[in-house]
C-alpha positions as CSV (number, residue, x, y, z in Angstrom):
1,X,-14.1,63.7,-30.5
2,X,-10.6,61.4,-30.4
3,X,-11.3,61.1,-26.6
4,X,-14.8,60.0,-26.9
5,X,-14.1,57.2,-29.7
6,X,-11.2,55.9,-27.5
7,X,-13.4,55.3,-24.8
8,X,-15.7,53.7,-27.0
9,X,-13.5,51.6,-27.9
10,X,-12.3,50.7,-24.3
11,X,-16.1,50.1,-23.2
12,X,-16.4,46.4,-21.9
13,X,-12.9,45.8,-21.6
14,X,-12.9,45.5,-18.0
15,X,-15.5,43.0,-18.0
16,X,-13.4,41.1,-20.5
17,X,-10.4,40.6,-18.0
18,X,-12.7,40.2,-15.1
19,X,-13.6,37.4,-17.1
20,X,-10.8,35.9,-18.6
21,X,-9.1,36.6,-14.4
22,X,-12.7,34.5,-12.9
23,X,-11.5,31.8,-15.5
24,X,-8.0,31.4,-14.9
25,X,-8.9,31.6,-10.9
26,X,-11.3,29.0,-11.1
27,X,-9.2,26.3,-12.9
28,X,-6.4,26.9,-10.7
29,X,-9.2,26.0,-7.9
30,X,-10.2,22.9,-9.1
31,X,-6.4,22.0,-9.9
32,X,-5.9,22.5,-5.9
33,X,-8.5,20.8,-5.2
34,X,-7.8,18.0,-7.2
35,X,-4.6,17.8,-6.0
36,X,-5.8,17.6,-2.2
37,X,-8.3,15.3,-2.8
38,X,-5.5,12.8,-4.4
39,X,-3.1,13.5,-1.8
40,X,-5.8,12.6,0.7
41,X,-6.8,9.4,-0.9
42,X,-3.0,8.5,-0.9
43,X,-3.3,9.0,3.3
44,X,-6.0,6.9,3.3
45,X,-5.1,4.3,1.0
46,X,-1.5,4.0,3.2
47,X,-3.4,3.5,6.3
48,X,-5.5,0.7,5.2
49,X,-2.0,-0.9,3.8
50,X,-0.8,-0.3,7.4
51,X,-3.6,-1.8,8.6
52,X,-3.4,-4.9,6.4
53,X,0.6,-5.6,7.0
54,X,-0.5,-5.3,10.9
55,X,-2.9,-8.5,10.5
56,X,-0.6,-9.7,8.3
57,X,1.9,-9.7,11.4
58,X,0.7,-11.9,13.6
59,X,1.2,-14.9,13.9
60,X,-1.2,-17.7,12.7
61,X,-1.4,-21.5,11.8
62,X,0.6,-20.8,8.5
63,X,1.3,-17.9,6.0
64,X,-1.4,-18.6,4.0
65,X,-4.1,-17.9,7.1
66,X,-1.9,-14.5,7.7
67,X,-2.5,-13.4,4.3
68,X,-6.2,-13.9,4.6
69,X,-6.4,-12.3,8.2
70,X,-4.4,-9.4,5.8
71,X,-6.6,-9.2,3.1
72,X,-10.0,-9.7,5.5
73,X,-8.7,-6.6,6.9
74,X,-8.2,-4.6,4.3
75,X,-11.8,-5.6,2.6
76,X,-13.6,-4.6,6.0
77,X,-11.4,-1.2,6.0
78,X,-12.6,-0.6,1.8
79,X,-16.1,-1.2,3.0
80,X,-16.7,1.3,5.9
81,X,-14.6,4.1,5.4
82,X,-17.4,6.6,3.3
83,X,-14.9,9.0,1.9
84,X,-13.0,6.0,0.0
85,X,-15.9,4.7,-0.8
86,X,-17.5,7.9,-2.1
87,X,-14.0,8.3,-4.2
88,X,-14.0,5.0,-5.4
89,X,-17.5,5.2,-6.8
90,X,-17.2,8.4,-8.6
91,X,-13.7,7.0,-10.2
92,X,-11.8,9.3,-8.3
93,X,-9.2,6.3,-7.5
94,X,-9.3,2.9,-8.6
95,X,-7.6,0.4,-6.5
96,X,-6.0,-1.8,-9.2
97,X,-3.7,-4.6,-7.2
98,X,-3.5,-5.4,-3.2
99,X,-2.0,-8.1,-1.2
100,X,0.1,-9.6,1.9
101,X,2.9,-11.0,0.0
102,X,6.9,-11.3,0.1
103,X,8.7,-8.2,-1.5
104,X,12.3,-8.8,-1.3
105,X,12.8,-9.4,-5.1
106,X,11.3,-6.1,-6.3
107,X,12.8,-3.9,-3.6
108,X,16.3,-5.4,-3.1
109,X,19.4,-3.6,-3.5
110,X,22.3,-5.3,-5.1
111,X,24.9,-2.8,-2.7
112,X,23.6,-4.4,0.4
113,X,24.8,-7.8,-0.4
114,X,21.4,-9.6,0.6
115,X,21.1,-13.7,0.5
116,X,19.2,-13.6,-2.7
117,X,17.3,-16.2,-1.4
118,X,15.9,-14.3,1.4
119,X,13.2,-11.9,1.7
120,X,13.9,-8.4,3.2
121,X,10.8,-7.0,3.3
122,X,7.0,-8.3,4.1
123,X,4.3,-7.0,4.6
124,X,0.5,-5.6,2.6
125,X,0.8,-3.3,-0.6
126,X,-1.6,-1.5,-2.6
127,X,-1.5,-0.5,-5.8
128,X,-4.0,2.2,-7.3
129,X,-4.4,4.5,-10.4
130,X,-5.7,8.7,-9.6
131,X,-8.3,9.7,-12.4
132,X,-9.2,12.9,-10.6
133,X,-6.2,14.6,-11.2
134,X,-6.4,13.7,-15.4
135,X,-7.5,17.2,-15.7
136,X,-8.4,19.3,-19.0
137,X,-8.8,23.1,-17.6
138,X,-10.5,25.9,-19.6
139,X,-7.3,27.8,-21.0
140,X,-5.4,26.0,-19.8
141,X,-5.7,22.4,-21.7
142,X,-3.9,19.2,-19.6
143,X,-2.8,20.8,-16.6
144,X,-0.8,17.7,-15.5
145,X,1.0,15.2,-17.2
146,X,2.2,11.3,-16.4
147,X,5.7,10.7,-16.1
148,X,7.0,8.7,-18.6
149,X,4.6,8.6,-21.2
150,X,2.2,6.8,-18.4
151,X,-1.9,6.2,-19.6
152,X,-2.4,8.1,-16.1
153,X,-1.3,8.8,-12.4
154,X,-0.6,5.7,-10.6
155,X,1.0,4.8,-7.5
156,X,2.1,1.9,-4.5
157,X,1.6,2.3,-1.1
158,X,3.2,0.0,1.3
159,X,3.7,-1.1,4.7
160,X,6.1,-3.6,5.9
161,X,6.1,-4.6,9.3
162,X,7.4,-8.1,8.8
163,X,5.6,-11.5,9.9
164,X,6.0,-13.5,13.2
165,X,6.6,-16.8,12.5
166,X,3.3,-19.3,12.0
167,X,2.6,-22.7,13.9
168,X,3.4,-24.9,11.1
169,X,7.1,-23.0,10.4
170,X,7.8,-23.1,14.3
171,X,6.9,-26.6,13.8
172,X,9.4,-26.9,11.2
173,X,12.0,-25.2,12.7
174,X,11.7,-27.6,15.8
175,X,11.7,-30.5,13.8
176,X,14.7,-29.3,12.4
177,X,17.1,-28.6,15.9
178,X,16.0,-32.3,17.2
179,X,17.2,-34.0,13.9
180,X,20.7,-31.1,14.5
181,X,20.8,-32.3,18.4
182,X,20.2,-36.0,17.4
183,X,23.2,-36.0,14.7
184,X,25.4,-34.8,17.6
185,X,24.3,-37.7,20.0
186,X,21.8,-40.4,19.1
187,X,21.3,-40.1,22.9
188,X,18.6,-37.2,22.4
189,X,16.5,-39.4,20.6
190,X,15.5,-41.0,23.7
191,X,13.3,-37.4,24.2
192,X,10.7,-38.9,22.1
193,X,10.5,-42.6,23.3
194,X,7.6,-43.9,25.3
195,X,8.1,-45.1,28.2
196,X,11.2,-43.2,28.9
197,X,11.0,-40.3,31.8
198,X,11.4,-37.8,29.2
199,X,8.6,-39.2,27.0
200,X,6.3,-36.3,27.9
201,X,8.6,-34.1,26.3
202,X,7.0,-31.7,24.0
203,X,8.5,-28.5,22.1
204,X,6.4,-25.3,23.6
205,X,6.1,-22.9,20.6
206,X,5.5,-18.7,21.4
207,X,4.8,-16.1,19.5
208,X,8.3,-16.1,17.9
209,X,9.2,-19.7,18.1
């Protein structure tokens, strides 16, 4: 009689942890999948900044032209690749800040002893925030959580591949080895007199200056 009440009691307890085991296998799914998906975006997202610091590279009539061939770029690259777009519309990332600019100031290292008035890096960045990993799991509650007391997980991607020089800097710097040249001897002025046989003399820019 005690054997057959103890298995009473028992009865459905397997199907309890099966359960509770289906539950707890399940959450850590959707954790890993989370996790891939936002490590994926974050692929994605650095390849379109490498993209974007590439146009950014070349050269163009000024800086400003460079940073809209950069951000042309990137726009084309947000609007034709389908698994971005698919995660942007269902909030798995939003893409919160993005430009070619100059980021010297916020990367600079005081122990290399940099010119603070020159930049040491260019190129495009990204900034972006990853919703799909804010994740509230059955038994398990907030699986992840933001460093620092963060609202959620962000992140900046970015590529720096410099700048070649534009037109109108080349220009510049021109300009500014005739008026060196011509404080050494006012004889170089004669370069740019008509009627002289130098006065087709004209400063060939390249790519680099």
């Amino acid at each position: 009689m005690k054997e057959l009440n103890l298995k009473l009691n028992q009865k459905g307890q397997l199907t309890l942890d099966f359960l509770f085991g289906c539950v707890l296998i399940l959450g850590v799914s959707i954790l890993l999948a989370a996790l891939t998906f936002a490590l994926t975006l974050t692929e994605v997202v650095q390849y379109v900044s490498f993209a974007g610091a590439r146009a950014y590279f070349a050269a163009d009539y000024s800086p400003v032209e460079q940073g809209q061939a950069a951000n042309a770029k990137v726009a084309a690259l947000l609007s034709s690749l389908p698994f971005l777009m698919g995660a942007e519309k269902n909030k798995w990332i939003v893409l919160t800040q993005r430009g070619a600019d100059n980021f010297g100031a916020s990367y600079r290292d005081a122990d290399i002893h940099a010119n603070p008035t020159h930049s040491q890096f260019t190129g495009y960045q990204i900034k972006f925030n990853l919703p799909i990993v804010n994740l509230k799991l059955p038994l398990l509650g907030d699986v992840l959580t933001p460093p620092g007391n963060a609202q959620g997980f962000s992140a900046t991607v970015s590529s720096f591949l410099m700048r070649e020089p534009t037109f109108t800097e080349c220009q510049a710097y021109n300009n500014m080895i005739y008026q060196a040249l011509t404080a050494l001897d006012s004889g170089y002025s004669i370069a740019t007199q008509y009627g002289t046989p130098a006065a087709n003399f004209v400063a060939i820019n390249d790519n680099g200056c």
